[in-house]
C-alpha positions as CSV (number, residue, x, y, z in Angstrom):
1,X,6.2,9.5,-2.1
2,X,7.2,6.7,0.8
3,X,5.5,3.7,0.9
4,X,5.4,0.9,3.9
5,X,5.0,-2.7,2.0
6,X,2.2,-4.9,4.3
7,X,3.4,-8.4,5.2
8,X,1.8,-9.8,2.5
9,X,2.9,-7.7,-0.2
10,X,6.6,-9.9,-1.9
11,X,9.4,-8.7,-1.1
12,X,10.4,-9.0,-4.6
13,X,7.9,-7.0,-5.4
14,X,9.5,-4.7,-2.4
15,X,13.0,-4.8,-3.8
16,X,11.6,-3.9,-7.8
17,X,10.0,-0.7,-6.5
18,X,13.6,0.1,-4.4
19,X,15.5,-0.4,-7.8
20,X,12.8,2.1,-9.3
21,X,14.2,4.7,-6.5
22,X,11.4,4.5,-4.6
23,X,11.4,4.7,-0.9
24,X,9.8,1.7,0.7
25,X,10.2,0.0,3.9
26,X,8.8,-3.2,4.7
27,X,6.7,-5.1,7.4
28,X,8.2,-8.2,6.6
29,X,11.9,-7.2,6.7
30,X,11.7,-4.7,10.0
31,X,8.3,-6.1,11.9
32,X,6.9,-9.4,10.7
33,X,4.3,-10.1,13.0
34,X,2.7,-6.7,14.1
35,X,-0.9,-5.9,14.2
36,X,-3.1,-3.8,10.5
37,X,-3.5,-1.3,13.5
38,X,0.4,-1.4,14.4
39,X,1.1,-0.8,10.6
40,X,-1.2,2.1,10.9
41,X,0.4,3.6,13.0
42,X,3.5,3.2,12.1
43,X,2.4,4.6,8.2
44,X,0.7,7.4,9.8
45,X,3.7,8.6,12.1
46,X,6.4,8.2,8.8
47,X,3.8,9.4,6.7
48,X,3.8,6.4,4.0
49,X,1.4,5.0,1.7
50,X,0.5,1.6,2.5
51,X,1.1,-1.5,-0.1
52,X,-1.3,-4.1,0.9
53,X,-3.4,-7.0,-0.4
54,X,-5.4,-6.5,2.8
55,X,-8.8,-5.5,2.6
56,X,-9.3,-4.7,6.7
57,X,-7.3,-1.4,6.7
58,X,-10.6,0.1,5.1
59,X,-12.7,-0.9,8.1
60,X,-10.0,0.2,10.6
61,X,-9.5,3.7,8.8
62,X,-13.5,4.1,8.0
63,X,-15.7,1.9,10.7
64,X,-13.2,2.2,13.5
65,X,-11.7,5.6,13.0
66,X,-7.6,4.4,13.4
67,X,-5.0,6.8,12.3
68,X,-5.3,7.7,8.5
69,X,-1.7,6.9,6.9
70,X,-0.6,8.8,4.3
71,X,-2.3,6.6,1.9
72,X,-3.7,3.4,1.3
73,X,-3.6,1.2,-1.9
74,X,-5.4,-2.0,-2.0
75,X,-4.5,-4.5,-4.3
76,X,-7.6,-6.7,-4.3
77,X,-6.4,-9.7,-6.8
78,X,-3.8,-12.7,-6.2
79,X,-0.6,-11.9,-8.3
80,X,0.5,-14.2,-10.8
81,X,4.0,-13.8,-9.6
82,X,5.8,-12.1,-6.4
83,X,7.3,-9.2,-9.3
84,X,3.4,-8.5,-10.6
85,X,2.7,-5.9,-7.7
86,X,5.9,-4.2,-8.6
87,X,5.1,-4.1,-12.4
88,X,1.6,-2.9,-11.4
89,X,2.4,-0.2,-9.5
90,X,5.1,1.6,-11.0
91,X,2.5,1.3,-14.1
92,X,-0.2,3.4,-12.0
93,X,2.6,6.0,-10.9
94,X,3.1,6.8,-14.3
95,X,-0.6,7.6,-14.9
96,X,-1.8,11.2,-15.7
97,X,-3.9,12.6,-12.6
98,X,-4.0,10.0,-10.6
99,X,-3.2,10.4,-7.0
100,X,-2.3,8.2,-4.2
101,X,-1.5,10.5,-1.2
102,X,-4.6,11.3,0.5
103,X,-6.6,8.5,-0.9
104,X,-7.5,4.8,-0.5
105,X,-7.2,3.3,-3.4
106,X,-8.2,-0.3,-4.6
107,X,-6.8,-1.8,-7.5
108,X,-8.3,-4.5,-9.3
109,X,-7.3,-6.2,-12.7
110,X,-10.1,-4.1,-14.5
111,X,-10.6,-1.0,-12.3
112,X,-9.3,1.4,-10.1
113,X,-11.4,3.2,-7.3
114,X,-10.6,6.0,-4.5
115,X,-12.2,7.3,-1.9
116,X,-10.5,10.2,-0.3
117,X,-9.0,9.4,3.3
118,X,-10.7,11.0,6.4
């Protein structure tokens, strides 16, 4: 699985997940700047699962019918610290069954939910 890390997701965070051998390119080190629909794109062409703490991408996908990326996961809480994100997700890659290709998925502290992709 590739994932392309949203400008607001730490690079630390960026650079845990690469020493976990896990592809991931990020906004903030090859784009800073560009537009949710421009990282759209850009997921959707490489086929990438998008790290974000940015809630829009579910109204571009959804409402607005942009490019589906490969995935989408959500992270819809403030970290504690920039390496939480990492910690986080390399916990949910370990879990039985669940799937992030094909899905958005929002993770909060006490939940997770996915709806599939369009």
């Amino acid at each position: 699985m590739r994932f392309l890390a949203n400008e607001n997701f730490p690079l630390l965070s960026v650079r845990i997940l690469r020493q976990a051998d896990l592809e991931v390119a990020s906004i903030t080190e090859d784009s800073p700047g560009i537009e949710d629909s421009e990282v759209l794109v850009r997921a959707a062409d490489e086929q990438r699962v998008i790290l974000t703490f940015d809630r829009d991408y579910g109204e571009l996908i959804y409402r607005l019918r942009l490019p589906s990326p490969r995935g989408v996961i959500y992270l819809r809480f403030r970290p504690h610290a920039p390496e939480e994100p990492a910690s986080i997700l390399l916990n949910l890659l370990q879990t039985e069954g669940l799937q992030f290709e094909e899905w958005f998925t929002v993770v909060e502290r006490d939940q997770i939910r996915q709806r599939p992709l369009p």
